[in-house]
PyMOL Python script that loads the backbone (N, CA, C, O; Angstrom):
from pymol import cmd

cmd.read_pdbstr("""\
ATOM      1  N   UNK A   1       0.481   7.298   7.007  1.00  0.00           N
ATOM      2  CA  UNK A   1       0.195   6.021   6.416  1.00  0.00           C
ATOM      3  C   UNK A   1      -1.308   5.803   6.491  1.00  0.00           C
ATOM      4  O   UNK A   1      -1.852   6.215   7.516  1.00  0.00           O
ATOM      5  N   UNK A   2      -2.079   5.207   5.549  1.00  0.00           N
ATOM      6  CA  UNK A   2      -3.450   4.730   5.525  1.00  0.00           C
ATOM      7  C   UNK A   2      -3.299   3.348   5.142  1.00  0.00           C
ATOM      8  O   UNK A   2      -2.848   2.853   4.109  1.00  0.00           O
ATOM      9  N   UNK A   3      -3.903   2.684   6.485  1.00  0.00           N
ATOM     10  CA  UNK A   3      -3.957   1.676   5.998  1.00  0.00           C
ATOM     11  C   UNK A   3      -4.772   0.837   5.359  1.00  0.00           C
ATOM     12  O   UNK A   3      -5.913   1.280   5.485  1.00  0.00           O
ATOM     13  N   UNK A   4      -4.770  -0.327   4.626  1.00  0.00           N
ATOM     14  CA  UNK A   4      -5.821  -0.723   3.730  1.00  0.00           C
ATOM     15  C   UNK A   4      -5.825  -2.638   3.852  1.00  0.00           C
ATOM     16  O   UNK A   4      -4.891  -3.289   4.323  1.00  0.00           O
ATOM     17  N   UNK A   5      -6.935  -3.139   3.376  1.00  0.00           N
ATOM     18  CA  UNK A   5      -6.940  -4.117   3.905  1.00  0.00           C
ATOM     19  C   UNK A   5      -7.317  -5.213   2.065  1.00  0.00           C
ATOM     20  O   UNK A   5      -7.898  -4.741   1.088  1.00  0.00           O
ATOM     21  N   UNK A   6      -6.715  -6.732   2.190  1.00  0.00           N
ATOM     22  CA  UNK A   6      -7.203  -7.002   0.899  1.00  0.00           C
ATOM     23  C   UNK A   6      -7.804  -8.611   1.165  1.00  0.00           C
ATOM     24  O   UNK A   6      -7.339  -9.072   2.207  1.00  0.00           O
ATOM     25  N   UNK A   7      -8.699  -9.519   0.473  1.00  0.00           N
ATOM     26  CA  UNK A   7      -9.289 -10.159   0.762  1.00  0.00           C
ATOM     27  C   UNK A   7      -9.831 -10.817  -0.414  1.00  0.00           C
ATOM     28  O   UNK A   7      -9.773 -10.264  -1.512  1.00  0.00           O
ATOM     29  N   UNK A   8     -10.449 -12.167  -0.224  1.00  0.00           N
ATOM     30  CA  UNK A   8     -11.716 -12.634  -1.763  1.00  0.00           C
ATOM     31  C   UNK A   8     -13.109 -12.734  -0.599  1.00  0.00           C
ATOM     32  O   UNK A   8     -13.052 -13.201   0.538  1.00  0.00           O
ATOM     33  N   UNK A   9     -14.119 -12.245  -1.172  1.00  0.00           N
ATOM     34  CA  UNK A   9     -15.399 -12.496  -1.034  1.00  0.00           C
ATOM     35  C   UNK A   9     -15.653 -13.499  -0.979  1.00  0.00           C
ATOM     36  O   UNK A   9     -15.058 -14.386  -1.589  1.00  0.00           O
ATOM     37  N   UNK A  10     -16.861 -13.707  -0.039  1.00  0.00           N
ATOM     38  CA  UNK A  10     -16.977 -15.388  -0.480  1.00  0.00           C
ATOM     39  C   UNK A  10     -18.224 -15.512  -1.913  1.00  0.00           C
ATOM     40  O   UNK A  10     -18.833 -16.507  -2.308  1.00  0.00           O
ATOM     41  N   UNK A  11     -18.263 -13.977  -2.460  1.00  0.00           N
ATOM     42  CA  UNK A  11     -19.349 -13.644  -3.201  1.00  0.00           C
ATOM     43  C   UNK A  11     -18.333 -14.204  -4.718  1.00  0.00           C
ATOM     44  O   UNK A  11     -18.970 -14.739  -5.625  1.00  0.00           O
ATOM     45  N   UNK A  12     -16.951 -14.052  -4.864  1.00  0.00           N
ATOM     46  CA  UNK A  12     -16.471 -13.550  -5.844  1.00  0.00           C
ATOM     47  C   UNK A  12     -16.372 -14.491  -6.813  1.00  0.00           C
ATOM     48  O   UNK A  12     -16.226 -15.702  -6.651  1.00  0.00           O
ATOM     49  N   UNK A  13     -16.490 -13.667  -8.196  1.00  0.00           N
ATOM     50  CA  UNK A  13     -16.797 -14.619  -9.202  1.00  0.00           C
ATOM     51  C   UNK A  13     -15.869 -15.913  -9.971  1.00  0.00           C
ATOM     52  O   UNK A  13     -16.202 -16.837 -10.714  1.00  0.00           O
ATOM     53  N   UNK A  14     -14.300 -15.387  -9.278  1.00  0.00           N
ATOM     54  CA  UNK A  14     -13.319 -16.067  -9.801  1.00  0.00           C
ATOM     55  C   UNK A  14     -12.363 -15.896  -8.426  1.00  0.00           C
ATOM     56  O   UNK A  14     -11.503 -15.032  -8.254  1.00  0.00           O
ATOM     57  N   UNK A  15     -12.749 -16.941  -7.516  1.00  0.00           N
ATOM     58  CA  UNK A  15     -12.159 -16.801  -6.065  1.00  0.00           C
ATOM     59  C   UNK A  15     -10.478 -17.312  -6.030  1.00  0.00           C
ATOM     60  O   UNK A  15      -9.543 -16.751  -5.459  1.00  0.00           O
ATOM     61  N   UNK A  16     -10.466 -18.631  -6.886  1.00  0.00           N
ATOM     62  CA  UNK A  16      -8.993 -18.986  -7.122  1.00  0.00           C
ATOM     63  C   UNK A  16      -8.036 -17.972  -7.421  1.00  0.00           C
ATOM     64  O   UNK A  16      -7.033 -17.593  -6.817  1.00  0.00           O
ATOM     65  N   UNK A  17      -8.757 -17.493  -8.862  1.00  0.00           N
ATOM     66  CA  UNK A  17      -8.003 -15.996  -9.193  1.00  0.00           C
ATOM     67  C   UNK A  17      -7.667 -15.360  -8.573  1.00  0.00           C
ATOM     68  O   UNK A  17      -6.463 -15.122  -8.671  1.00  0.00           O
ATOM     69  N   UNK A  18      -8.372 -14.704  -7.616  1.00  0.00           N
ATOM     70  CA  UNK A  18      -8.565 -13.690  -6.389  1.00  0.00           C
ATOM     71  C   UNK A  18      -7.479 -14.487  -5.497  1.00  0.00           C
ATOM     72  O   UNK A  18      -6.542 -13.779  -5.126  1.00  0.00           O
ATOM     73  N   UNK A  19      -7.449 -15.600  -5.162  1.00  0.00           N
ATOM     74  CA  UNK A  19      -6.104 -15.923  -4.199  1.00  0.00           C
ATOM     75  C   UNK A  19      -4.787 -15.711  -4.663  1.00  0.00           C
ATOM     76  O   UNK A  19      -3.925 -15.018  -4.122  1.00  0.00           O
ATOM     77  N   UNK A  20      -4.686 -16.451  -5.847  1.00  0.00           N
ATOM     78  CA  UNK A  20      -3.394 -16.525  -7.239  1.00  0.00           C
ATOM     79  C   UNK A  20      -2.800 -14.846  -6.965  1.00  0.00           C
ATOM     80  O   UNK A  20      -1.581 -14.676  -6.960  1.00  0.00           O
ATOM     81  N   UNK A  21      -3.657 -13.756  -6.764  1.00  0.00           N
ATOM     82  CA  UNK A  21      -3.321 -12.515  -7.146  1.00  0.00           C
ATOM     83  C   UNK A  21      -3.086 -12.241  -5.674  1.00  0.00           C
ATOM     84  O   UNK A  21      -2.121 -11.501  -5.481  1.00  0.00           O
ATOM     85  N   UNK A  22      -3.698 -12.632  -4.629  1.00  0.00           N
ATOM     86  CA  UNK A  22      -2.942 -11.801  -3.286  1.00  0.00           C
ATOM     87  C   UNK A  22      -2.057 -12.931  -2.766  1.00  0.00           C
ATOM     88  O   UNK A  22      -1.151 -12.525  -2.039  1.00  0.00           O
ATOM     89  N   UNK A  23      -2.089 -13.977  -2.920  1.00  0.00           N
ATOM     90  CA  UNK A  23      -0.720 -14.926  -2.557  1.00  0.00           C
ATOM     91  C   UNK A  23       1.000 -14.076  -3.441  1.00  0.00           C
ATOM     92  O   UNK A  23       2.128 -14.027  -2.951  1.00  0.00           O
ATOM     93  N   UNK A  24       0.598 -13.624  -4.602  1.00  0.00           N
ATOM     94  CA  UNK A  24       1.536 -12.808  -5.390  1.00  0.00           C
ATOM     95  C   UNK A  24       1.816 -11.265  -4.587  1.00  0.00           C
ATOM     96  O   UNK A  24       2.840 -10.581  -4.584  1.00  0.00           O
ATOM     97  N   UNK A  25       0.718 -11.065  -4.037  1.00  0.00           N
ATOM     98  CA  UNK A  25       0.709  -9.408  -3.543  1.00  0.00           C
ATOM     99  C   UNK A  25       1.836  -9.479  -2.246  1.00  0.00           C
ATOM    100  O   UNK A  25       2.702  -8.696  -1.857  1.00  0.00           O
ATOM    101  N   UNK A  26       1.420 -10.685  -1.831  1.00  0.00           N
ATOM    102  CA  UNK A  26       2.202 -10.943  -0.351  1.00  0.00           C
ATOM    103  C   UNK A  26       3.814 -11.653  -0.547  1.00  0.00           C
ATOM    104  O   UNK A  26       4.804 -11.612   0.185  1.00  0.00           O
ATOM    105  N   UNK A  27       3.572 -12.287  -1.845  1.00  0.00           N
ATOM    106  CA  UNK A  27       5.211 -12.694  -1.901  1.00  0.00           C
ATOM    107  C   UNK A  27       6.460 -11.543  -2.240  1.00  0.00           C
ATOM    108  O   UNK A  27       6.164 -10.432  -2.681  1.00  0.00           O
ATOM    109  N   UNK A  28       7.911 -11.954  -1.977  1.00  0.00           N
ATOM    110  CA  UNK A  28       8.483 -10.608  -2.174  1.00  0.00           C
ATOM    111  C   UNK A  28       8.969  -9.836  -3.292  1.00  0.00           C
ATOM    112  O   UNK A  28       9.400  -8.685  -3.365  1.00  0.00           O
ATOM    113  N   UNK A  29       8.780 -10.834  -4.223  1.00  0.00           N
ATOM    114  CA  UNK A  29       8.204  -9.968  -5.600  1.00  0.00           C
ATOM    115  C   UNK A  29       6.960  -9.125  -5.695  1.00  0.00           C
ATOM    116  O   UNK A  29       6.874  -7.941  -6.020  1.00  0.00           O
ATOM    117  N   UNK A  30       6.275  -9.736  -5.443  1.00  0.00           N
ATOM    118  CA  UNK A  30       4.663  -8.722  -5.150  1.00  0.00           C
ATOM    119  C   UNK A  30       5.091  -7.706  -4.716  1.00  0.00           C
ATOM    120  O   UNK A  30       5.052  -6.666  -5.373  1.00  0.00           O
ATOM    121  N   UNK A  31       5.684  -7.791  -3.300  1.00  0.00           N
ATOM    122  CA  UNK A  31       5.796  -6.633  -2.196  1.00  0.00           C
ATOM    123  C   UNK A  31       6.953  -5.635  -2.751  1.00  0.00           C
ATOM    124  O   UNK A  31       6.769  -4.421  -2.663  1.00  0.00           O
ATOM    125  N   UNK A  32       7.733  -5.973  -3.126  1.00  0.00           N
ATOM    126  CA  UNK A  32       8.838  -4.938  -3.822  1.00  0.00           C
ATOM    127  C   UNK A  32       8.208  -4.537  -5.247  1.00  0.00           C
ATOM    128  O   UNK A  32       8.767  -3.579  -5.782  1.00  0.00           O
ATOM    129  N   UNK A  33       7.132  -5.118  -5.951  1.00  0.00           N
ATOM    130  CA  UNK A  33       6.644  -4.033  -7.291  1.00  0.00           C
ATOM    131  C   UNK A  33       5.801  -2.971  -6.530  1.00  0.00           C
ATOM    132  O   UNK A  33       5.738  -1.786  -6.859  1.00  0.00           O
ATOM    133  N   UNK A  34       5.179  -3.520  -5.503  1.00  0.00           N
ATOM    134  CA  UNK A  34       3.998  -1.919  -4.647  1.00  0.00           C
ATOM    135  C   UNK A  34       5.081  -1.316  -3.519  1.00  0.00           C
ATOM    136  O   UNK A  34       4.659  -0.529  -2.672  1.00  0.00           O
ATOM    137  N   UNK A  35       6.293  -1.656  -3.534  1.00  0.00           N
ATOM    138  CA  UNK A  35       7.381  -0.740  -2.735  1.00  0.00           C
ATOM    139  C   UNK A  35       7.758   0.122  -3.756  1.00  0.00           C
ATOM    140  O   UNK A  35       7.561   1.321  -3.561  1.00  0.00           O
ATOM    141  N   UNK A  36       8.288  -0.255  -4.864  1.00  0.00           N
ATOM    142  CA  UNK A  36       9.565   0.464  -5.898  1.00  0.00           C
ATOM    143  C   UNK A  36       8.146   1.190  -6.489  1.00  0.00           C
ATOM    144  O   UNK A  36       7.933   2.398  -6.382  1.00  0.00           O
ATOM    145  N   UNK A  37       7.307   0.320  -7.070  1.00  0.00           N
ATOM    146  CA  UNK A  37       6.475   1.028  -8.220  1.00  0.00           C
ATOM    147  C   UNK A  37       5.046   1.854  -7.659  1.00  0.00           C
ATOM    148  O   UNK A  37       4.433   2.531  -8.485  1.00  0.00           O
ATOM    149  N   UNK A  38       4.624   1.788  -6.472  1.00  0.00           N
ATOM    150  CA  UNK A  38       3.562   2.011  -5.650  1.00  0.00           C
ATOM    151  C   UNK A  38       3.513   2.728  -4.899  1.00  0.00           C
ATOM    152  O   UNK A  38       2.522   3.430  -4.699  1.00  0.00           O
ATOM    153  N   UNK A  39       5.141   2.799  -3.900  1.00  0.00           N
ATOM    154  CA  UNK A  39       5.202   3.839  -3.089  1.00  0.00           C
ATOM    155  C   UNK A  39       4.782   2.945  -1.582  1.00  0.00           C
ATOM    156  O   UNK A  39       5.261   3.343  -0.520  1.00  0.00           O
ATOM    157  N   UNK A  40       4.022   1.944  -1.607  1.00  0.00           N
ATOM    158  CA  UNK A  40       3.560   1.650  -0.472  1.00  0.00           C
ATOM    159  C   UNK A  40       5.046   0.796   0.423  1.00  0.00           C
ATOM    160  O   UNK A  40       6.264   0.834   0.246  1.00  0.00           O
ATOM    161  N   UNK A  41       4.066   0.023   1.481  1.00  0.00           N
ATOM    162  CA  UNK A  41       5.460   0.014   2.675  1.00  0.00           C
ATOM    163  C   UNK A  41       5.479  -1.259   2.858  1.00  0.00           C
ATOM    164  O   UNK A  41       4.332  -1.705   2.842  1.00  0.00           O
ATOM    165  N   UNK A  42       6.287  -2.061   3.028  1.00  0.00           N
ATOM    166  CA  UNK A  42       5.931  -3.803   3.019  1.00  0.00           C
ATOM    167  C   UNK A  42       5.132  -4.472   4.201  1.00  0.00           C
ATOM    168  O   UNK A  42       5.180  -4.047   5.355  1.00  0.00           O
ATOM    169  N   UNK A  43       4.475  -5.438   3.845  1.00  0.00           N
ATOM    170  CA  UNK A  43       3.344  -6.187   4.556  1.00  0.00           C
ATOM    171  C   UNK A  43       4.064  -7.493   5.098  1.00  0.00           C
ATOM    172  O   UNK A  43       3.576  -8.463   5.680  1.00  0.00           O
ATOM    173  N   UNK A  44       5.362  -7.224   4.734  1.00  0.00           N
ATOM    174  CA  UNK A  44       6.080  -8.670   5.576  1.00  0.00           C
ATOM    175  C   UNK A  44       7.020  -8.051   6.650  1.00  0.00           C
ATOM    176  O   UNK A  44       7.457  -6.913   6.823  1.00  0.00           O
ATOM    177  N   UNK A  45       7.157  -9.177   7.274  1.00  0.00           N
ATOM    178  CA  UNK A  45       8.021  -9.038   8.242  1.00  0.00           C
ATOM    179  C   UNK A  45       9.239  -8.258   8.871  1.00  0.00           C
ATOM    180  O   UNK A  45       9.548  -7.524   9.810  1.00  0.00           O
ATOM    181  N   UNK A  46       9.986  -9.214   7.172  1.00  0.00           N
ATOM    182  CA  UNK A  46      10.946  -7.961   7.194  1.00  0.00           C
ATOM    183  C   UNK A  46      10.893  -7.862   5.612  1.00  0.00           C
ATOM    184  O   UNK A  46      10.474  -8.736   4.854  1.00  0.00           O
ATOM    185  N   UNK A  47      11.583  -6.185   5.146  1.00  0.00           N
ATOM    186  CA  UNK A  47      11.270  -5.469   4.118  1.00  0.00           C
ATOM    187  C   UNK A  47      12.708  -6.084   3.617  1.00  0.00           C
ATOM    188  O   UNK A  47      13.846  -6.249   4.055  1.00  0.00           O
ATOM    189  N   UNK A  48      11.531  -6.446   1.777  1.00  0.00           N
ATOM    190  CA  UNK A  48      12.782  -6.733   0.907  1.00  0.00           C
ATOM    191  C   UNK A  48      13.646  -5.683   0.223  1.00  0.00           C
ATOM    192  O   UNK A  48      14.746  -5.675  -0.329  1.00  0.00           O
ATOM    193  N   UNK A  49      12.454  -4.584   0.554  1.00  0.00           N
ATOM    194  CA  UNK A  49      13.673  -3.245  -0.058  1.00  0.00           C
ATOM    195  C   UNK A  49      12.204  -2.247   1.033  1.00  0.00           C
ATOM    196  O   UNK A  49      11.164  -2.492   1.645  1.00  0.00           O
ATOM    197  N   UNK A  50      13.329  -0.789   0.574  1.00  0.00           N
ATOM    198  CA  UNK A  50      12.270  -0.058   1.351  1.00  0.00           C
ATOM    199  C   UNK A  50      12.363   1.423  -0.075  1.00  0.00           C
ATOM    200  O   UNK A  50      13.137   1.640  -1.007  1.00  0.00           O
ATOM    201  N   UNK A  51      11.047   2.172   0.500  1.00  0.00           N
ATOM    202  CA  UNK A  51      10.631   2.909  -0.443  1.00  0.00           C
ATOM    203  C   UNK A  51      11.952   3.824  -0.592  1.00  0.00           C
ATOM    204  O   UNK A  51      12.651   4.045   0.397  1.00  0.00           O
ATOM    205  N   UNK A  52      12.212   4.254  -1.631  1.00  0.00           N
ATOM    206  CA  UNK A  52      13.204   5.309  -2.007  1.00  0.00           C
ATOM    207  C   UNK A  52      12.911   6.621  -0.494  1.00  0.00           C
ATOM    208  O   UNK A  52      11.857   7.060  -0.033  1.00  0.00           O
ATOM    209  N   UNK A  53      14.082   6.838  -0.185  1.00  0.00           N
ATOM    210  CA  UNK A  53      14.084   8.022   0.719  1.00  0.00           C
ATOM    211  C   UNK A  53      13.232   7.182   2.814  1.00  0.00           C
ATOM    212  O   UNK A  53      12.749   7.828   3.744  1.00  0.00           O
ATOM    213  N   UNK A  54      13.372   6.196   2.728  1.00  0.00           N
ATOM    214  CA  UNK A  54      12.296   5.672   4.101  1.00  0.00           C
ATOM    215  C   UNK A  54      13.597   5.165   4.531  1.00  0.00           C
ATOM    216  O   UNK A  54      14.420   4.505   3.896  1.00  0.00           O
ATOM    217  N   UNK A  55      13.632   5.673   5.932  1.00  0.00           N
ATOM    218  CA  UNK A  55      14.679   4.612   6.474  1.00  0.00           C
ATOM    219  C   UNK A  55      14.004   4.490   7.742  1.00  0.00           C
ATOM    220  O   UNK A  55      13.619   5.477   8.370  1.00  0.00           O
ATOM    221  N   UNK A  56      13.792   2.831   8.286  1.00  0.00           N
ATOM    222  CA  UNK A  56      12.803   2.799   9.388  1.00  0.00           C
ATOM    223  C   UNK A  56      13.973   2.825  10.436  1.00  0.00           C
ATOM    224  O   UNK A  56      13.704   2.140  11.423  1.00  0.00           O
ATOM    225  N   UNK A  57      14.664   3.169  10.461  1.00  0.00           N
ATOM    226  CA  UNK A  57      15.554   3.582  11.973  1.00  0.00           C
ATOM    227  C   UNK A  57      14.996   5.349  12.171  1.00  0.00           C
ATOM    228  O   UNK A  57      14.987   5.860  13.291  1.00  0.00           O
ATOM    229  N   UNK A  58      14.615   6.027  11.080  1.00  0.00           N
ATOM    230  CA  UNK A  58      14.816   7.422  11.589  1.00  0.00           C
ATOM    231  C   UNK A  58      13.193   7.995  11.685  1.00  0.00           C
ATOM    232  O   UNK A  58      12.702   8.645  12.609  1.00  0.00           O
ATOM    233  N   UNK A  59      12.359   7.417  10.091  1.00  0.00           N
ATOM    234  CA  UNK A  59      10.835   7.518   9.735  1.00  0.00           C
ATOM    235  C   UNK A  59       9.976   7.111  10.985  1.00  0.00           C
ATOM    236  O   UNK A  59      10.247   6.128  11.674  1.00  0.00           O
ATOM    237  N   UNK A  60       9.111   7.796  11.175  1.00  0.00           N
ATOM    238  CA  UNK A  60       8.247   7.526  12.525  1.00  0.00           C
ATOM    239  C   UNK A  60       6.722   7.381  11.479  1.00  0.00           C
ATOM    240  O   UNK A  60       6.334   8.198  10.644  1.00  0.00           O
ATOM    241  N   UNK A  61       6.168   6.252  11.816  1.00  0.00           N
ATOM    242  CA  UNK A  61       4.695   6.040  11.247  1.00  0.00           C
ATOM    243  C   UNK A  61       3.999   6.485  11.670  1.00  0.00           C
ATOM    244  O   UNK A  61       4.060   6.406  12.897  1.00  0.00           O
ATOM    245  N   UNK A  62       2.558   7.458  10.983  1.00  0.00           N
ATOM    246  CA  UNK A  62       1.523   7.971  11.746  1.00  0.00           C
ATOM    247  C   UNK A  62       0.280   7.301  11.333  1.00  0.00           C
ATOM    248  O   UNK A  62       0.233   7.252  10.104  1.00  0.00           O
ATOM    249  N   UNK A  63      -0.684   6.797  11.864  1.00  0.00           N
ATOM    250  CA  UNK A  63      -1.972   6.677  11.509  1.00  0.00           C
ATOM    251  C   UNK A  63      -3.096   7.386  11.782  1.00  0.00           C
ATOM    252  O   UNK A  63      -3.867   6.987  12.654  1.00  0.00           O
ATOM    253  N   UNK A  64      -3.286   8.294  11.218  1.00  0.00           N
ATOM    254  CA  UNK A  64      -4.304   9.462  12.102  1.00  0.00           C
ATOM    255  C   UNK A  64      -6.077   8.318  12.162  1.00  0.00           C
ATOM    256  O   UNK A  64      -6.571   7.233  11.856  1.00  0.00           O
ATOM    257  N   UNK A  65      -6.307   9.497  12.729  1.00  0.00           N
ATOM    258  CA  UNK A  65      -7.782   8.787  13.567  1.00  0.00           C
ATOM    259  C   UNK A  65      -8.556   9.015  12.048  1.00  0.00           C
ATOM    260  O   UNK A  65      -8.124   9.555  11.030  1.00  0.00           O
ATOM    261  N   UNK A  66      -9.712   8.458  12.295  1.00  0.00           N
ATOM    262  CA  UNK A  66     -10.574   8.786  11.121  1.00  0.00           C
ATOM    263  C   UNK A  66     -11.084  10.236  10.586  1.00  0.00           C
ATOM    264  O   UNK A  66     -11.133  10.625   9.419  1.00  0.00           O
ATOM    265  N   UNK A  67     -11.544  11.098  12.083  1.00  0.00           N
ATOM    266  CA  UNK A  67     -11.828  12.455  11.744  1.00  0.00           C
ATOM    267  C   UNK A  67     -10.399  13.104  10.433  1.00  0.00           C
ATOM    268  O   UNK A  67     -10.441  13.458   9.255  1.00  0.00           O
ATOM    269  N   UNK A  68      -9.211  12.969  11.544  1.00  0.00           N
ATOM    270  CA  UNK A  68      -7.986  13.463  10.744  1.00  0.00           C
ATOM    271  C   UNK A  68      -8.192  13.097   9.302  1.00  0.00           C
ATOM    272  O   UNK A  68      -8.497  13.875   8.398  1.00  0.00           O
ATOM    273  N   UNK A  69      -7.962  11.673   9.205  1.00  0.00           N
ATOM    274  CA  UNK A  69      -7.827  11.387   7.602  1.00  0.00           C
ATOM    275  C   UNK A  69      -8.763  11.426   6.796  1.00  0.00           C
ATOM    276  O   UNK A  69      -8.484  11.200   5.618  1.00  0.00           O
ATOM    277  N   UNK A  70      -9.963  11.679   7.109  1.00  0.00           N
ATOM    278  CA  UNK A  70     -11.044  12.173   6.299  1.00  0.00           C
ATOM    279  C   UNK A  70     -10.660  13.527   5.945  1.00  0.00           C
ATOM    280  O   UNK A  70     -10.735  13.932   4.784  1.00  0.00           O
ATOM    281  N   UNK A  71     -10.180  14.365   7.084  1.00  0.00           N
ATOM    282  CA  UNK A  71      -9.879  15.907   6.545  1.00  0.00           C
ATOM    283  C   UNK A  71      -8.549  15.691   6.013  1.00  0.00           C
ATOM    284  O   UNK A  71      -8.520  16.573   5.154  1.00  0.00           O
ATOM    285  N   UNK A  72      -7.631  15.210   5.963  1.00  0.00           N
ATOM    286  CA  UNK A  72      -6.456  15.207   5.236  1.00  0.00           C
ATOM    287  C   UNK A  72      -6.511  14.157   4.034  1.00  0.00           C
ATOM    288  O   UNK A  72      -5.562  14.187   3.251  1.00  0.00           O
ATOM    289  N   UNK A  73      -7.495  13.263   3.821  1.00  0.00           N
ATOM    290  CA  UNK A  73      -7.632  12.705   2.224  1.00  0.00           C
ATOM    291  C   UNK A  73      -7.443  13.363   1.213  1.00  0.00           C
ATOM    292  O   UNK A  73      -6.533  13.076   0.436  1.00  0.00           O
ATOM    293  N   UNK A  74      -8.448  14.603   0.975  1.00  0.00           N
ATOM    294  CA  UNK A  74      -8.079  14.823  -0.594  1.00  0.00           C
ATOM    295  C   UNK A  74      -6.762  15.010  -1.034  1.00  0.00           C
ATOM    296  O   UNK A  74      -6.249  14.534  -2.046  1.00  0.00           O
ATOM    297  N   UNK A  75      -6.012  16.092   0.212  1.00  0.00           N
ATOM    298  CA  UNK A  75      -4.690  16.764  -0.241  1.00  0.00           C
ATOM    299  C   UNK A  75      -3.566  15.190  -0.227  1.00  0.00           C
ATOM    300  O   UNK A  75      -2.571  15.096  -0.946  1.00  0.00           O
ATOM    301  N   UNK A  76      -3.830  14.566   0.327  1.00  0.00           N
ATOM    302  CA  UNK A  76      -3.191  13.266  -0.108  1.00  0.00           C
ATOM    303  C   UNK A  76      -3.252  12.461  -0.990  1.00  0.00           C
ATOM    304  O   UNK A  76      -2.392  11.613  -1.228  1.00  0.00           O
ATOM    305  N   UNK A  77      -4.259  12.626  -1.570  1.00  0.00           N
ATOM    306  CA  UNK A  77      -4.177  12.270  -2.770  1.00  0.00           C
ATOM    307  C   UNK A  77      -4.106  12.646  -3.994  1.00  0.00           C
ATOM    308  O   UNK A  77      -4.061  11.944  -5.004  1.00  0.00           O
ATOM    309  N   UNK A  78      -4.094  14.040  -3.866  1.00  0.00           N
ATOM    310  CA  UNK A  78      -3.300  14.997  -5.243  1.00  0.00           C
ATOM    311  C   UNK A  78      -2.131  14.838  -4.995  1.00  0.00           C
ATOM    312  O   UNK A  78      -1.509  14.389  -5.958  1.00  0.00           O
ATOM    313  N   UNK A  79      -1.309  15.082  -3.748  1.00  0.00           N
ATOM    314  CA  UNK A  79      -0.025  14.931  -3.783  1.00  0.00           C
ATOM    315  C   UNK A  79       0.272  13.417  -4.379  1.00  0.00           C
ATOM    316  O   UNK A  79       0.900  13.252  -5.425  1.00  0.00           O
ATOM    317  N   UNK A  80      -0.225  12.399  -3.633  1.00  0.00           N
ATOM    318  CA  UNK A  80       0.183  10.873  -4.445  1.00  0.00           C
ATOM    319  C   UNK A  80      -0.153  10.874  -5.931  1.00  0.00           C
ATOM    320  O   UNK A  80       0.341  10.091  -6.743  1.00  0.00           O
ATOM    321  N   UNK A  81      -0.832  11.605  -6.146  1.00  0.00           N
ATOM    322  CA  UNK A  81      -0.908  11.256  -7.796  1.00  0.00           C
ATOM    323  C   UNK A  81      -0.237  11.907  -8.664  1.00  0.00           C
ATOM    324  O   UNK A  81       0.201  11.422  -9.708  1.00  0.00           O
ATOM    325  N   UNK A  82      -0.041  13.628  -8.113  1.00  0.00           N
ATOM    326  CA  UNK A  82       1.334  13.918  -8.253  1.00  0.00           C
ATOM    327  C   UNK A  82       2.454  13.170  -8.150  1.00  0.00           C
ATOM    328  O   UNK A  82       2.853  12.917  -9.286  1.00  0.00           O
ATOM    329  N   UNK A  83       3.126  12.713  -7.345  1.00  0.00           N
ATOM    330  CA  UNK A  83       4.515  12.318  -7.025  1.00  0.00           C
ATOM    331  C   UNK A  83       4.605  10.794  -7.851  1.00  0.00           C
ATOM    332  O   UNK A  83       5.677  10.213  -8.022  1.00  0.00           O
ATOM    333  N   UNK A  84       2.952  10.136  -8.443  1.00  0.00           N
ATOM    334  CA  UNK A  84       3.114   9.055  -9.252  1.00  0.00           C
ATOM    335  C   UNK A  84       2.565   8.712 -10.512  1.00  0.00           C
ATOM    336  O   UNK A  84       2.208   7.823 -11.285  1.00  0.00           O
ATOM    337  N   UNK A  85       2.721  10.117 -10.240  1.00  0.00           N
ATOM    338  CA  UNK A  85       1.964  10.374 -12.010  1.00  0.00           C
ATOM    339  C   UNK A  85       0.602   9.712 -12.598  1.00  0.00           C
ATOM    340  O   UNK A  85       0.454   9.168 -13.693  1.00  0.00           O
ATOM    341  N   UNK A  86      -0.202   9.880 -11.727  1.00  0.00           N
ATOM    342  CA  UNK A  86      -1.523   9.444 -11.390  1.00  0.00           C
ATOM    343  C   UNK A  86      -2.738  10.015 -12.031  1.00  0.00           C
ATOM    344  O   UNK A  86      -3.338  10.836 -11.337  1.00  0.00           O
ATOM    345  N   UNK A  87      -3.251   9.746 -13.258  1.00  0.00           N
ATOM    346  CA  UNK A  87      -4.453  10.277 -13.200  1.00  0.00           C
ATOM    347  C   UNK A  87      -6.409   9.752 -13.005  1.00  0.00           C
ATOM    348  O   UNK A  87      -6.814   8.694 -13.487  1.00  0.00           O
ATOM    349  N   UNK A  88      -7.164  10.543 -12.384  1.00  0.00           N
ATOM    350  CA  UNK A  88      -7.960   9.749 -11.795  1.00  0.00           C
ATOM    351  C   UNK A  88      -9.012  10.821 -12.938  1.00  0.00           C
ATOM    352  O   UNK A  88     -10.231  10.657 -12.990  1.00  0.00           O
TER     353      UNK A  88
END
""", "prot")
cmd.dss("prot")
cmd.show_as("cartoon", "prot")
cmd.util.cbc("prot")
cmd.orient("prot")
């Protein structure tokens, strides 16, 4: 897992906007389109669905240290763009 963090600037040009869109990210519609359609893992409490194939009774989470995931980035992210049909 990498984790990632989301926020408004206090720089940003359309800050309401910027809330409107992560108040949505965090509700459980939000959170089940970046589960089903994203792949990612829910940011609430408890999960309104979980990713195809994850079952958190058996899945063990890893967060590697920074050295690690710097050396394991790229290949993670060909595989994710593979598996989501991703092109960059």
């Amino acid at each position: 897992m990498t984790p990632f963090a989301a926020g408004v600037p206090k720089t940003a040009a359309h800050p309401n906007a910027a809330r409107l869109f992560l108040n949505w990210c965090l509700s459980e519609e939000g959170q089940i389109f970046m589960i089903k359609d994203l792949g990612n893992v829910t940011s609430l409490r408890k999960a309104p669905v979980y990713p195809e194939g994850f079952d958190p009774n058996v899945v063990k989470v890893w967060l590697p240290d920074y050295e690690q995931f710097v050396k394991l980035q790229k290949d993670w992210i060909e595989e994710w763009n593979k598996t989501y049909g991703y092109r960059q």
